[in-house]
C-alpha positions as CSV (number, residue, x, y, z in Angstrom):
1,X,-42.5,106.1,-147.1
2,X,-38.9,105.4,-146.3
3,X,-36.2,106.4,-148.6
4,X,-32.8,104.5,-148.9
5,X,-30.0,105.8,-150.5
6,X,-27.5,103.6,-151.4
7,X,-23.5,104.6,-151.3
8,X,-23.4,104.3,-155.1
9,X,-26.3,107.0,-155.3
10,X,-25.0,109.0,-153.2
11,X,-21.6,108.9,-154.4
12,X,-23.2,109.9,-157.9
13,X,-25.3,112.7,-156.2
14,X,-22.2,113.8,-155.0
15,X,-20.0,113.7,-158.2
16,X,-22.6,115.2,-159.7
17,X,-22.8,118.1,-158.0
18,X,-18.9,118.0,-158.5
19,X,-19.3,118.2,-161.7
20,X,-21.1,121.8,-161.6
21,X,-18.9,122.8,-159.5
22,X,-16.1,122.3,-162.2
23,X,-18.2,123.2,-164.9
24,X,-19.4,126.7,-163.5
25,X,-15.6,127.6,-162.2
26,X,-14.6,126.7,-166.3
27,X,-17.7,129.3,-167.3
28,X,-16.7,132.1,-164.8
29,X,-13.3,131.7,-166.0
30,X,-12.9,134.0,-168.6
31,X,-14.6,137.0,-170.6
32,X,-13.9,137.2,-174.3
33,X,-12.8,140.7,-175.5
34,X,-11.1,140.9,-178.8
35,X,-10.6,137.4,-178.9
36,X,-8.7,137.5,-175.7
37,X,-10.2,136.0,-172.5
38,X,-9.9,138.1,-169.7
39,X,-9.6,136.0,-166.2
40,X,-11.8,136.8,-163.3
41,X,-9.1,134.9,-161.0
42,X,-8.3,136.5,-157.7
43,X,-4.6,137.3,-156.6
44,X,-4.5,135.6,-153.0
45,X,-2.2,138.6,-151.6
46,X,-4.3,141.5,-150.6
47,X,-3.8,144.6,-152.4
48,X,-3.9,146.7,-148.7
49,X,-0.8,144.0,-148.0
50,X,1.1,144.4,-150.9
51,X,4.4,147.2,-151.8
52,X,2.4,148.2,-154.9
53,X,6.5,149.5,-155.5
54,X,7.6,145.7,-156.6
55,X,6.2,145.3,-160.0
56,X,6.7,143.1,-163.1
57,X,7.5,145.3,-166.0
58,X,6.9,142.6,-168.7
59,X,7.5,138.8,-168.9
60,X,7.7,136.2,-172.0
61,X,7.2,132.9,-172.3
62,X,9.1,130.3,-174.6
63,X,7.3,129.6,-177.7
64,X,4.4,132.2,-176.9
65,X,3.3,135.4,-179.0
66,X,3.9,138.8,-176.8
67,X,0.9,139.9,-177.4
68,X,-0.5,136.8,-175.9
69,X,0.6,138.2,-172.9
70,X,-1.1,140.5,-171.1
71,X,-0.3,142.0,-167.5
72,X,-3.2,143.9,-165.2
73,X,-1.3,145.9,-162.1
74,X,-4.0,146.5,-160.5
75,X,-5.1,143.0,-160.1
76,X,-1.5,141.9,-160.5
77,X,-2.9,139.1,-163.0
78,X,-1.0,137.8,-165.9
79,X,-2.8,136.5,-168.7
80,X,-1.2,134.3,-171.3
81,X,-3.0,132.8,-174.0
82,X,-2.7,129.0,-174.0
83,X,-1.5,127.4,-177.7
84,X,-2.6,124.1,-178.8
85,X,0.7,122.3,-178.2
86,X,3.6,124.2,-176.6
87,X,6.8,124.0,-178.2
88,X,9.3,123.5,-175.0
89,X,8.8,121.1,-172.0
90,X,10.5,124.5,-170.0
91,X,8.2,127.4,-169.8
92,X,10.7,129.2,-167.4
93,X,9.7,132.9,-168.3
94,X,12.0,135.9,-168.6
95,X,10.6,138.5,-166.2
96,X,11.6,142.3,-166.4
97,X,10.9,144.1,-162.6
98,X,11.0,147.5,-161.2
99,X,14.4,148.7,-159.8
100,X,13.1,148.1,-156.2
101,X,12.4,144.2,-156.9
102,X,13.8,141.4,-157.6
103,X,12.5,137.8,-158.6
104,X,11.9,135.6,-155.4
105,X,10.2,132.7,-157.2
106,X,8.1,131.4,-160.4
107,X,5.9,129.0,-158.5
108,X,5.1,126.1,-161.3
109,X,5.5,128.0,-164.1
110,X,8.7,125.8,-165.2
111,X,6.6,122.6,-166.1
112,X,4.0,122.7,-168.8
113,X,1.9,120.1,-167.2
114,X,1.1,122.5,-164.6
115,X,-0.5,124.6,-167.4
116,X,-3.3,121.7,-167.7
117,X,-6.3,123.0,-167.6
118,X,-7.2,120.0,-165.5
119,X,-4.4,120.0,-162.9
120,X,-3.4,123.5,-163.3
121,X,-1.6,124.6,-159.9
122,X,-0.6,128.2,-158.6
123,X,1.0,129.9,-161.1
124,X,2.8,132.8,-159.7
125,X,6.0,135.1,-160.1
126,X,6.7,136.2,-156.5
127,X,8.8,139.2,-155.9
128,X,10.9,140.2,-153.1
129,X,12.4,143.7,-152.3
130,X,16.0,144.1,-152.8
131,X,18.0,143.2,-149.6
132,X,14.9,141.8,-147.7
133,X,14.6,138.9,-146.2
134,X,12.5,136.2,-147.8
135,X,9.7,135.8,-145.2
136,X,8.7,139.8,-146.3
137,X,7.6,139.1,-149.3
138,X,5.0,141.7,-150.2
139,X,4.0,140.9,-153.8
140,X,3.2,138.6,-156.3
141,X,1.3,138.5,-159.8
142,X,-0.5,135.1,-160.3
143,X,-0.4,134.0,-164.0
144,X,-3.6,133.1,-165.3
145,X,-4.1,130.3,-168.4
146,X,-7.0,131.3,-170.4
147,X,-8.1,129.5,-173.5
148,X,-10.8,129.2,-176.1
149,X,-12.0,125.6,-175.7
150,X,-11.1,123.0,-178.3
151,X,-11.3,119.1,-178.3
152,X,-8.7,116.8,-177.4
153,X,-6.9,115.1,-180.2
154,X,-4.3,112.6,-180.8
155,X,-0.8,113.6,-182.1
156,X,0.4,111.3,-185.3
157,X,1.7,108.1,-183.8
158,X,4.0,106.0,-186.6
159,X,4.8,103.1,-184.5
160,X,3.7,101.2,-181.4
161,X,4.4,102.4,-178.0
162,X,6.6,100.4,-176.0
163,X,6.5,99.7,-171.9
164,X,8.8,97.9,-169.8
165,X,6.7,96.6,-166.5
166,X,7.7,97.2,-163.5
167,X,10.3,99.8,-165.3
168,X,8.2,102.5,-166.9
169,X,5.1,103.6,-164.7
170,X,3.5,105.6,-167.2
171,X,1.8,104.9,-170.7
172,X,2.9,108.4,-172.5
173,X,0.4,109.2,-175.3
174,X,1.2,112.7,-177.4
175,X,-2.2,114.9,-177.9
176,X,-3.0,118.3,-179.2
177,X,-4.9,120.7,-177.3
178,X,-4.6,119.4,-173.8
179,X,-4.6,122.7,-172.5
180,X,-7.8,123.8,-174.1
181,X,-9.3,120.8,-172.9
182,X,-10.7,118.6,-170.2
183,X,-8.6,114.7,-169.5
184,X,-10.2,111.4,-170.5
185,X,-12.5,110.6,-167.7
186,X,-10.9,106.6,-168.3
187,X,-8.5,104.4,-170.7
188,X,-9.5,101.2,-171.5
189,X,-6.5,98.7,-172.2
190,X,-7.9,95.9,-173.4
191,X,-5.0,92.7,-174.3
192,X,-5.7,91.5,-177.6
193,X,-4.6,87.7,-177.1
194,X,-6.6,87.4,-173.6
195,X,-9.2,90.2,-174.2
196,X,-8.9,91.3,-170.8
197,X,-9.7,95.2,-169.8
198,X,-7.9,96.9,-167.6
199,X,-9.7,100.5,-167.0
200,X,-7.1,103.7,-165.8
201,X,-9.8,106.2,-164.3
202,X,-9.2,109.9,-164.5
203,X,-7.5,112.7,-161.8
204,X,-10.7,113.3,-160.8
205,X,-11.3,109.8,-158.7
206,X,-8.1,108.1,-158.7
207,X,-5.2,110.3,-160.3
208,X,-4.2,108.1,-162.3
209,X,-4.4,109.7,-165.9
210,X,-3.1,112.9,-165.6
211,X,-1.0,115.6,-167.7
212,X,2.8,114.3,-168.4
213,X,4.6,115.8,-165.8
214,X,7.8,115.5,-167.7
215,X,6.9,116.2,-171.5
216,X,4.5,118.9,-172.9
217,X,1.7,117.8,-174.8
218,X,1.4,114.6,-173.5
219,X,-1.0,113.1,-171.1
220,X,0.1,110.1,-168.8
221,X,-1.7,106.5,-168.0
222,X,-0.8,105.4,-165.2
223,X,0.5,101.6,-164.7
224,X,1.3,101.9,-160.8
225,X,-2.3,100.1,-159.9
226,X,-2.8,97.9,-162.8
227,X,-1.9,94.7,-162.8
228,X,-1.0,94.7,-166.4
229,X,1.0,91.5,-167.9
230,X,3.3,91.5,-170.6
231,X,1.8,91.6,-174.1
232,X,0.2,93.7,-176.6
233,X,-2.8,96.0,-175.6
234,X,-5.3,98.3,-177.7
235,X,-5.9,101.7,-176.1
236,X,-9.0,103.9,-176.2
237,X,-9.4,106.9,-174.3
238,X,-12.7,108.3,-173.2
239,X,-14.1,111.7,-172.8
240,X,-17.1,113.2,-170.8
241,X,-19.9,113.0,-173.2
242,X,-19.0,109.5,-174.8
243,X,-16.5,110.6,-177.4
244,X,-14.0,108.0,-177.9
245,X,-10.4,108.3,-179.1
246,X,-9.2,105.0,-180.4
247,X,-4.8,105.2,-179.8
248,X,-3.8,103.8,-183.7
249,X,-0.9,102.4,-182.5
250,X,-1.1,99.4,-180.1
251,X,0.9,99.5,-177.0
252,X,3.6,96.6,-176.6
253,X,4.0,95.8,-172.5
254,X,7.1,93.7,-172.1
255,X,8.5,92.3,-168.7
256,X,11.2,94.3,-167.7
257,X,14.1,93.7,-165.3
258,X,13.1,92.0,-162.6
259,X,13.8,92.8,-159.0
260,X,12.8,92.2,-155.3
261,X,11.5,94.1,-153.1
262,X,13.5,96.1,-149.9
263,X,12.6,96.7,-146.9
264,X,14.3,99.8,-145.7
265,X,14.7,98.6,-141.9
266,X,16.5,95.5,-143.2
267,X,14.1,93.0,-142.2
268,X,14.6,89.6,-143.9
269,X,12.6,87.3,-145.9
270,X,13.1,84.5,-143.3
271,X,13.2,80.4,-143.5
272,X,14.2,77.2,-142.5
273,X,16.6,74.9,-144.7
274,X,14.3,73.0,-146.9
275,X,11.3,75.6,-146.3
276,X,9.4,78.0,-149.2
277,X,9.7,81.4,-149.3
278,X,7.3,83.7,-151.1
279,X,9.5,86.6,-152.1
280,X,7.9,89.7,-153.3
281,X,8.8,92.4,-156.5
282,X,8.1,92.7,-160.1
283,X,8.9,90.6,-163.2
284,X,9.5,87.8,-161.4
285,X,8.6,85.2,-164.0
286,X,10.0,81.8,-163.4
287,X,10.6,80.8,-166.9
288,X,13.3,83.5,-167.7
289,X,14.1,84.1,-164.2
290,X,16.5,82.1,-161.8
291,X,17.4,82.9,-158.1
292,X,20.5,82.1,-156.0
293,X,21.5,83.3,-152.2
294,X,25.3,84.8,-152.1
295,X,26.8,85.5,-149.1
296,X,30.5,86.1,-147.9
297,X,31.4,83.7,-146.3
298,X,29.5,80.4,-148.2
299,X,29.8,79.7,-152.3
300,X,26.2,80.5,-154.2
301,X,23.0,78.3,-153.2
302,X,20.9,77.9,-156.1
303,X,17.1,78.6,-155.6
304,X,14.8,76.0,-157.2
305,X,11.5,78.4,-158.1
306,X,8.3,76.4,-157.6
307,X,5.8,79.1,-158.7
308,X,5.3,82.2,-159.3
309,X,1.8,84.8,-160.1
310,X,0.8,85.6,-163.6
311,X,1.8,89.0,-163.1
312,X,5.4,87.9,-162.1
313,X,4.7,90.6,-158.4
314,X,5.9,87.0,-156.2
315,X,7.7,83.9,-156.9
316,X,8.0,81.4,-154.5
317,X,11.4,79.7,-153.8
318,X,12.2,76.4,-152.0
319,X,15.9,77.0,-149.4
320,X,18.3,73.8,-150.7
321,X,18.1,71.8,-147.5
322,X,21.7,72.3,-147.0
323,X,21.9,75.6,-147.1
324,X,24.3,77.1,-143.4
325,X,22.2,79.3,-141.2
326,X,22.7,83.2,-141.7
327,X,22.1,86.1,-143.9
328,X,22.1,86.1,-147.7
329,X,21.1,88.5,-150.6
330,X,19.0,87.2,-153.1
331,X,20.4,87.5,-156.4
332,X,18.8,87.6,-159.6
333,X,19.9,86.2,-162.8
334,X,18.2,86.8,-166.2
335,X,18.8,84.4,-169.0
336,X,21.7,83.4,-166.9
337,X,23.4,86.7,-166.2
338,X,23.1,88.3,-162.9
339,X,21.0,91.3,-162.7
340,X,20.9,92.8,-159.3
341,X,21.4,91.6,-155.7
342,X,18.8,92.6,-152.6
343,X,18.5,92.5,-149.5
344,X,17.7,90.0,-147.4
345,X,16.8,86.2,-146.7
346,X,17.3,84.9,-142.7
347,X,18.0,81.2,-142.9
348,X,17.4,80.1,-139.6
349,X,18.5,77.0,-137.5
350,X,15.0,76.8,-135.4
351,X,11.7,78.2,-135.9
352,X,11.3,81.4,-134.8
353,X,14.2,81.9,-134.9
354,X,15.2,86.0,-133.9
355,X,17.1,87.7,-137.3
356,X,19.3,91.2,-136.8
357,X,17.8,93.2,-139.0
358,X,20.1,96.5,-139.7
359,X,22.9,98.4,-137.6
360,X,23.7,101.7,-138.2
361,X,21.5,101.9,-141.0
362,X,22.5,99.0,-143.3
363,X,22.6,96.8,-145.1
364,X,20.2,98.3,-147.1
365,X,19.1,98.0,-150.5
366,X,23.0,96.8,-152.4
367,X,25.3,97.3,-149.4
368,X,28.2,94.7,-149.3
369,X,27.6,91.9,-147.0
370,X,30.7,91.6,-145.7
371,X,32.8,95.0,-144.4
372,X,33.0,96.6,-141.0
373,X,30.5,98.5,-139.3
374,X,32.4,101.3,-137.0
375,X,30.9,102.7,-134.1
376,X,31.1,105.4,-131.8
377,X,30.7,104.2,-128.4
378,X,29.5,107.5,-126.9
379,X,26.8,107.2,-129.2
380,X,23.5,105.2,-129.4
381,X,23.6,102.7,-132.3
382,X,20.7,102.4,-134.6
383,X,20.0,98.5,-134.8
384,X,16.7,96.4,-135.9
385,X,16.0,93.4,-135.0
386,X,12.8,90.9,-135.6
387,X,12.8,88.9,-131.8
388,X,10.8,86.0,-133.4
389,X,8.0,84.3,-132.6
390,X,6.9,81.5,-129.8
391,X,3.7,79.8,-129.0
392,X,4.6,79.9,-125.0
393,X,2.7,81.0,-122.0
394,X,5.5,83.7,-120.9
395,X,6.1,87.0,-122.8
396,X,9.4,87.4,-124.3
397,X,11.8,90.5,-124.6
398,X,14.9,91.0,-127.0
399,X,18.3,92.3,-125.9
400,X,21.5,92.9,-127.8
401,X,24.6,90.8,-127.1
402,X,28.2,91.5,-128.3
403,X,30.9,88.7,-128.7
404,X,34.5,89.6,-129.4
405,X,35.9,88.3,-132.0
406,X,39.0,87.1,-131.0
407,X,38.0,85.5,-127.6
408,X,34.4,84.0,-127.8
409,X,34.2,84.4,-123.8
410,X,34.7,87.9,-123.7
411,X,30.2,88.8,-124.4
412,X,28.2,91.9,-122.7
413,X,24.6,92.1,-123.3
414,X,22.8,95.4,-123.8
415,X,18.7,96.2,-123.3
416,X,17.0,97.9,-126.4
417,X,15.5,101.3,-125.8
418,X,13.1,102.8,-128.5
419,X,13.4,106.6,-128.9
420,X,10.8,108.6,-129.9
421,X,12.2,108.9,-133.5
422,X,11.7,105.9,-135.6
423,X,14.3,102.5,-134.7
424,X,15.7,100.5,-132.1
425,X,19.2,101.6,-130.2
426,X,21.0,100.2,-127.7
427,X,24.1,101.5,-125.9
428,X,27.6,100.5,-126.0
429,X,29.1,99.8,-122.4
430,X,31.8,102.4,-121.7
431,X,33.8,99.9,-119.7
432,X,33.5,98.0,-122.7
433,X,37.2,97.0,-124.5
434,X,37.7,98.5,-127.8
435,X,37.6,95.2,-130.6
436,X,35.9,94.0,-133.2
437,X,32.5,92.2,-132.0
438,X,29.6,90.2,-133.6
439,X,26.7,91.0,-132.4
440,X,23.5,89.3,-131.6
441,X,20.2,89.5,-130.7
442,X,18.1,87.3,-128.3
443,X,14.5,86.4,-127.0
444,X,14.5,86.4,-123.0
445,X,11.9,85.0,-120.9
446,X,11.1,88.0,-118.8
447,X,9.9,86.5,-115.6
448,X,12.6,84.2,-115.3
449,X,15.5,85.6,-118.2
450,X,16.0,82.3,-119.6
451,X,17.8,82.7,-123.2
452,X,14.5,81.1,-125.5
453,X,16.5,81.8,-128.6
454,X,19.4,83.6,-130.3
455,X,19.5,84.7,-133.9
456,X,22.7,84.2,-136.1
457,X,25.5,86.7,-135.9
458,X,25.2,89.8,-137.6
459,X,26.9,89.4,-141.1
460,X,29.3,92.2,-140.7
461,X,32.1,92.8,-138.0
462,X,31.4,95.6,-135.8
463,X,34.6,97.6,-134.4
464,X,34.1,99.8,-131.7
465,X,36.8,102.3,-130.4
């Protein structure tokens, strides 16, 4: 007989097994003796390899009992007995060495998260010899979490918790003994107008609920992959075994300020006069939400928004059909008051139409759109460019052309070259007068260099000495 197994079964075979894994490392973890778990972790530094001379004489902890501290030399293992809820987000220990040895580092200790049980990382205090250089490091003690086990439990919550999408990427829910415990394996957000679920899934699969990386005693749900929409949302977390742990308070999801979306190589969103543009970011709900293209040399062009999704990621946006040919920031206004401005719409005269992306690294992100650009000839200049696109029978090349400003005639053209590292260059001309130039970029028919296209001069003024 032939047996099939599925993905899923084997996926769950393989979790399972996973699972033990886990569980057995949690079991081998510790030895009670007078109420004190002694760890069984290894030091990763071998002992033959270590100056036994560089020791940690004693080390504390903020908010912990001394004698929950316990230090093995021979092992070079600190112990420290993990509290229900610690009492600082900074667990930056004081450490008292030998006279030969100094403190190097305190690998994660700083963070309480790091503490988790769950996403506990290498907690060490690495010393170094006095004088030496940092790459001879000969010692380190590992600090070792141990814990009696206790379930995870909800801190008192006295009013709703508030999110502002697209602003906040985390849910933040206060809990006692999260590091004498295992996470959730899931939250379940459910909306309580719609009644639709929205389920978080644990470090384990997805990292996406997870020990608060900024607070102690708190454990994060992540919003980064959820397509969550404004409104208010009933919260249960869920253990392994089945226990459930209702949040009492619900959580309240509001829009938050909306924006668009960069691209860091300054490529535009890129349209006709007349045409509709799907721009992309978050909160971009029509009904508060209005959008306008500035520029620096033409007066504000009102977008009229024809759509937009229910999660307010894209709106579409129709170009007036007199709107000038060029480079614009889109700029967002919120009940009528501007928010932010980014970059970048291409309004082009033809389709296809090449667009000058950046030079010299910007605009990017809120650079001005008008300025000077100044460049060093004897230097390669960083500049991106999209060459557009034909339906032809003849491949197509770009090339850089500079005009000067104050006689049109006066134009060199320049070939792109592509480095090995990341963008576009091309080289100024060293015969080339010093001015201030516009600069171009255009779509040549390679067999026979025809001019196909040219994009619209680069918004700002470039002055090369």
């Amino acid at each position: 007989m032939k047996t099939i197994c599925s993905y899923a079964q084997t996926t769950v075979v393989w979790l399972a097994v996973f699972g033990l894994m886990i569980l057995s490392a949690c079991q081998k973890d510790s030895v009670e003796t007078d109420d004190f778990p002694l760890p069984t972790v290894i030091n990763s530094m071998p002992a033959d390899k270590a100056d036994l001379s560089l020791k940690v004489l004693a080390i504390s902890f903020p908010g912990i009992p001394a004698g929950d501290v316990k230090i093995d030399h021979v092992t070079r293992v600190i112990s420290v007995k993990v509290p229900a809820e610690f009492t600082s987000d900074n667990m930056t220990p004081t450490v008292q060495v030998s006279d030969s040895a100094q403190v190097y580092g305190l690998d994660n200790l700083k963070s309480p998260a790091l503490w988790c049980v769950c996403c506990r990382q290498n907690l060490a205090v690495k010393l170094l010899k006095k004088g030496a250089a940092p790459q001879l490091i000969r010692n380190q003690y590992v600090v070792n979490p141990v814990h009696s086990p206790a379930d995870l439990t909800l801190l008192p919550l006295t009013k709703p918790i508030e999110v502002a999408l697209g602003e906040t990427a985390f849910i933040t829910i206060p809990v006692s003994n999260l590091y004498r415990s295992v996470l959730p394996e899931r939250a379940v957000l459910t909306n309580e107008k719609t009644g639709t679920q929205y389920v978080v899934y644990s470090p384990y699969s997805s990292g996406r609920v997870g020990c608060s990386y900024a607070s102690a005693n708190t454990i994060n749900i992540s919003l980064n992959e959820q397509k969550v929409i404004p409104g208010q949302y009933r919260v249960v977390l869920q253990m392994p075994g089945g226990r459930e742990i209702p949040v009492p308070q619900p959580i309240i999801a509001r829009a938050g300020k909306p924006y668009v979306s960069n691209n860091i190589m300054g490529f535009c969103y890129t349209g006709m006069a007349g045409d509709d543009i799907t721009i992309k970011g978050e909160n971009l709900y029509v009904a508060t939400t209005t959008f306008r293209l500035v520029s620096a040399t033409q007066p504000p062009v009102s977008l009229v928004a024809t759509a937009q999704t229910v999660t307010g990621n894209q709106a579409m946006v129709t170009i007036p059909a007199n709107t000038k040919p060029g480079y614009y920031a889109i700029e967002i206004l919120q009940d009528g008051r501007s928010t932010e401005r980014y970059y970048r719409v291409g309004v082009q005269r033809s389709v296809g139409q090449p667009t000058v992306g950046m030079v010299q690294y910007g605009p990017m992100f809120s650079l001005p759109l008008a300025g000077v650009v100044s460049l060093d000839r004897s230097k390669p200049v960083v500049a991106t460019f999209d060459q557009g696109t034909y339906t032809t029978r003849f491949f197509i090349e770009a090339r850089f052309k500079l005009i000067s400003e104050t006689d049109p005639s006066q134009t060199v053209t320049m070939p792109v070259f592509y480095p090995t590292e990341n963008y576009s260059r091309f080289t100024v001309p060293p015969a080339l007068p010093a001015g201030r130039y516009k600069l171009v970029v255009q779509a040549v028919n390679t067999e026979t260099k025809e001019v196909i296209s040219e994009s619209e001069p680069f918004e700002r003024v470039l002055d090369i000495r």
